[in-house]
ZASEMI-636613 format. One record per residue (C-alpha): residue in one letter; chain; x negated, y, z negated. Coordinates in steps of 0.1 Angstrom, whole numbers, plus 2048, in hexadecimal, padded with zeros to 3 digits. Each point is the difference from the previous one (the first is absolute). Last residue first. Layout:
<recs>
+------+------+-----+-----+-----+
: code : unit :   u :   v :   w :
+------+------+-----+-----+-----+
:    a :    A :   X :   Y :   Z :
...
+------+------+-----+-----+-----+
</recs>
This chain:
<recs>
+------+------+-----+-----+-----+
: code : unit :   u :   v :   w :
+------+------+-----+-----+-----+
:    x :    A : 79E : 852 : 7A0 :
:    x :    A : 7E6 : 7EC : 812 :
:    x :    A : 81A : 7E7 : 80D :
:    x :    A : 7ED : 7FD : 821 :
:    x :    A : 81C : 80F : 81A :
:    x :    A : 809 : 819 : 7E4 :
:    x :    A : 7DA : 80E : 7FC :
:    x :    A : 7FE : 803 : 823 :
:    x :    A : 822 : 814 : 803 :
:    x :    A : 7F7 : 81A : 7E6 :
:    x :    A : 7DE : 808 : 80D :
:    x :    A : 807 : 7FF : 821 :
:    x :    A : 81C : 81D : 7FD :
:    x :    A : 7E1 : 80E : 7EA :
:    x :    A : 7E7 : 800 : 819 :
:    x :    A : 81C : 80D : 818 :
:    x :    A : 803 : 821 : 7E5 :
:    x :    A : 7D9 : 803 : 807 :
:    x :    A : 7FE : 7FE : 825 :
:    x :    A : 81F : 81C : 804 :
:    x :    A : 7EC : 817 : 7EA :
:    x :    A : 7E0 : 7F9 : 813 :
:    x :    A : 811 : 808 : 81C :
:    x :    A : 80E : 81F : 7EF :
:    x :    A : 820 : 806 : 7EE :
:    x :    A : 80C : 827 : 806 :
:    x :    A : 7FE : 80A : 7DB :
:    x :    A : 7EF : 7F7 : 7E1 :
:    x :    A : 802 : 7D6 : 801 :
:    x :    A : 803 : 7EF : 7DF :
:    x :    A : 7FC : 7DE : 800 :
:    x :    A : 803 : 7EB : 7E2 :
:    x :    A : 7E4 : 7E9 : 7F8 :
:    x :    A : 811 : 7DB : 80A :
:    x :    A : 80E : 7E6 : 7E7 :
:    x :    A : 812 : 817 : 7EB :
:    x :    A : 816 : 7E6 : 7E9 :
:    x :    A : 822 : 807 : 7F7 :
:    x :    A : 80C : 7FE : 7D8 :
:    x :    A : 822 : 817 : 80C :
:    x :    A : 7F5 : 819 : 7E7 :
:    x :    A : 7D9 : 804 : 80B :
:    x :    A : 816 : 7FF : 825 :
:    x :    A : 811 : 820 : 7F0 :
:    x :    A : 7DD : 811 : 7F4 :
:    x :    A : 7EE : 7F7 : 821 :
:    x :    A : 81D : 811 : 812 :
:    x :    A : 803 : 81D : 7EB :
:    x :    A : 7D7 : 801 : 7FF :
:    x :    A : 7FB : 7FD : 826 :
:    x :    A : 81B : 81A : 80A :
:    x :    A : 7EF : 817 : 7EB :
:    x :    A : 7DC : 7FF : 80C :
:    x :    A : 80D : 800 : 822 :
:    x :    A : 7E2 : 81D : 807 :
:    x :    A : 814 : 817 : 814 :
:    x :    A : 817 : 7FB : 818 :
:    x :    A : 7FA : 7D8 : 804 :
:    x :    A : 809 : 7E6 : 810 :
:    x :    A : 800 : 7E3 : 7E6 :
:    x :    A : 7F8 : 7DE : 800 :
:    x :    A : 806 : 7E6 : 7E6 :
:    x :    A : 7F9 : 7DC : 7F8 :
:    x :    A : 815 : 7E1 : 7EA :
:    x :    A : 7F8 : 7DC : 7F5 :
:    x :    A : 824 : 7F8 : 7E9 :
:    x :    A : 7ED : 7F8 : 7DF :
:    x :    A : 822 : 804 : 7EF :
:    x :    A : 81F : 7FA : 817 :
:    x :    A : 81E : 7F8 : 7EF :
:    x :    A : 7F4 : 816 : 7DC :
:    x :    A : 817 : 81E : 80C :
:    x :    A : 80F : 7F8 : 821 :
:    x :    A : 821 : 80C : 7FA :
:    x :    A : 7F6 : 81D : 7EE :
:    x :    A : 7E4 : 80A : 816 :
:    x :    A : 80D : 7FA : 822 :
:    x :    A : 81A : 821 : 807 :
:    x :    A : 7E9 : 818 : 7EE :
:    x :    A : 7E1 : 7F1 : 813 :
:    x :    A : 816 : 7FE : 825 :
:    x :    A : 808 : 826 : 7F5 :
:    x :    A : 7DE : 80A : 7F8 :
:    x :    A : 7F5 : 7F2 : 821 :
:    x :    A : 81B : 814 : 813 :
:    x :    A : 7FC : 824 : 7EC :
:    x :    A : 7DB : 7FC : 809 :
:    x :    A : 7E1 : 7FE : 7E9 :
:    x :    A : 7F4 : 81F : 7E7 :
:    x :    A : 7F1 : 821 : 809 :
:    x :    A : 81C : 813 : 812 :
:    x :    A : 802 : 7E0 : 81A :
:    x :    A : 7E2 : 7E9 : 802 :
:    x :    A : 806 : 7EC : 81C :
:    x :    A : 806 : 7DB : 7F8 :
:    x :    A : 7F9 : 7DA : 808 :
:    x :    A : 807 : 7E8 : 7EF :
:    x :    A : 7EF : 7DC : 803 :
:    x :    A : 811 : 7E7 : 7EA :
:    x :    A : 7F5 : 7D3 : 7FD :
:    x :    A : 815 : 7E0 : 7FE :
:    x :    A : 81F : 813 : 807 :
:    x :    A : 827 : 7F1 : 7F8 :
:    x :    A : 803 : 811 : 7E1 :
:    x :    A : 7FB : 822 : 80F :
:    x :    A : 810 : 7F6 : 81E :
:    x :    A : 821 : 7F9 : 7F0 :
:    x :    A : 7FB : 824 : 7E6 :
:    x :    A : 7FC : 815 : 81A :
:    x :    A : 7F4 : 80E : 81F :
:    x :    A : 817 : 812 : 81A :
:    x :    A : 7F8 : 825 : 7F1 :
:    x :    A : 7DB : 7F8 : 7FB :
:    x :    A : 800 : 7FA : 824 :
:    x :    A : 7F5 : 7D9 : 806 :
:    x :    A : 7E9 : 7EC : 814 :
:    x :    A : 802 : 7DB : 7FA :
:    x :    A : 7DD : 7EB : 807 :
:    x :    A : 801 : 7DB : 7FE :
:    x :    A : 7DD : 7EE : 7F5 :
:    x :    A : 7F1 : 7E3 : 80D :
:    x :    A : 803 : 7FD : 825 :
:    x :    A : 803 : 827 : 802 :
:    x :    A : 7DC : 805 : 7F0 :
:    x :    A : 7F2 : 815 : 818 :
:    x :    A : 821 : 815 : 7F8 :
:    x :    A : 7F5 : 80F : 7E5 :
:    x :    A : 7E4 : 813 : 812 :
:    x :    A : 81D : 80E : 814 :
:    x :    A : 819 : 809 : 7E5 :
:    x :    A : 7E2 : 812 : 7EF :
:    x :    A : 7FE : 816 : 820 :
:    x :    A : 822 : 804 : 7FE :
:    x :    A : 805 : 807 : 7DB :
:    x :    A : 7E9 : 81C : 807 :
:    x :    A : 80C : 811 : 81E :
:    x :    A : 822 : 801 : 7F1 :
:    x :    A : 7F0 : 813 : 7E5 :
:    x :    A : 7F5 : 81A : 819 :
:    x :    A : 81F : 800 : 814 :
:    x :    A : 80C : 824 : 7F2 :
:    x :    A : 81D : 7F3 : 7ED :
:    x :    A : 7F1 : 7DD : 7EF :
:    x :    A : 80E : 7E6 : 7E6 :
:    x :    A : 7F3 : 7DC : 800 :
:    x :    A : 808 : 7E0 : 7EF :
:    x :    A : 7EA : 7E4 : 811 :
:    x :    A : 809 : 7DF : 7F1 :
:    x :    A : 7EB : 7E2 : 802 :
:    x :    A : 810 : 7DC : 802 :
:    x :    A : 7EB : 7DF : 7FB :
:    x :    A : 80B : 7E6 : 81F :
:    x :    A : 80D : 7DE : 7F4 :
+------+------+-----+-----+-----+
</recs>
């Protein structure tokens, strides 16, 4: 039975979009073993929540924090899910305005309540994402997948 990864992603200028893309591609070297679902924050919930074998979100930092949709796929998860999916292998990118730095510590602070487990360095990309930018959130798409198709995490 494949291992299912869940991309939950939030983006208005493209830039996020971007992101989750480029991870969705290095993911998908792994298509034999692992099943990718892409999702809006807004269509996520609690079904594929408990249905995942590994989270990547994606967000752009918006007024210093995450994304109205990704805070409302966490709001709408947390209670139900509470203690259901502790060690759940997790990354993050963010596009961002200015240095992310908040978007990264709500969302580290809610998966810290969820009991998730970063398995990736979260990416933080300042701006227009680069090719080196793009290279780095596919590293991490890989990342995720790999370590489900071998039962690393």
């Amino acid at each position: 039975m494949k291992k299912q990864l869940l991309l939950v992603y939030a983006s208005q200028s493209g830039r996020t979009r971007q992101l989750i893309d480029a991870a969705l591609d290095g993911a998908a070297e792994f298509a034999d073993e692992v099943e990718c679902r892409l999702l809006h924050g807004l269509q996520a919930g609690v079904d594929e929540l408990m249905s995942c074998d590994g989270l990547l979100i994606g967000t752009p930092e918006n007024f210093g924090y995450m994304s109205g949709a990704i805070k409302d796929f966490l709001d709408r998860t947390y209670y139900p899910c509470e203690g259901r999916r502790i060690g759940l292998p997790y990354a993050l990118l963010i596009s961002a305005g200015n240095d992310g730095s908040g978007a990264l510590r709500g969302i580290e602070r809610i998966a810290s309540g969820f009991a998730w487990k970063a398995v990736a360095e979260p990416l933080i990309v300042i701006g227009e994402p680069d090719q080196a930018a793009l290279q780095r959130a596919r590293e991490i798409g890989q990342t995720l997948a790999a370590g489900l198709s071998i039962g690393a995490f």
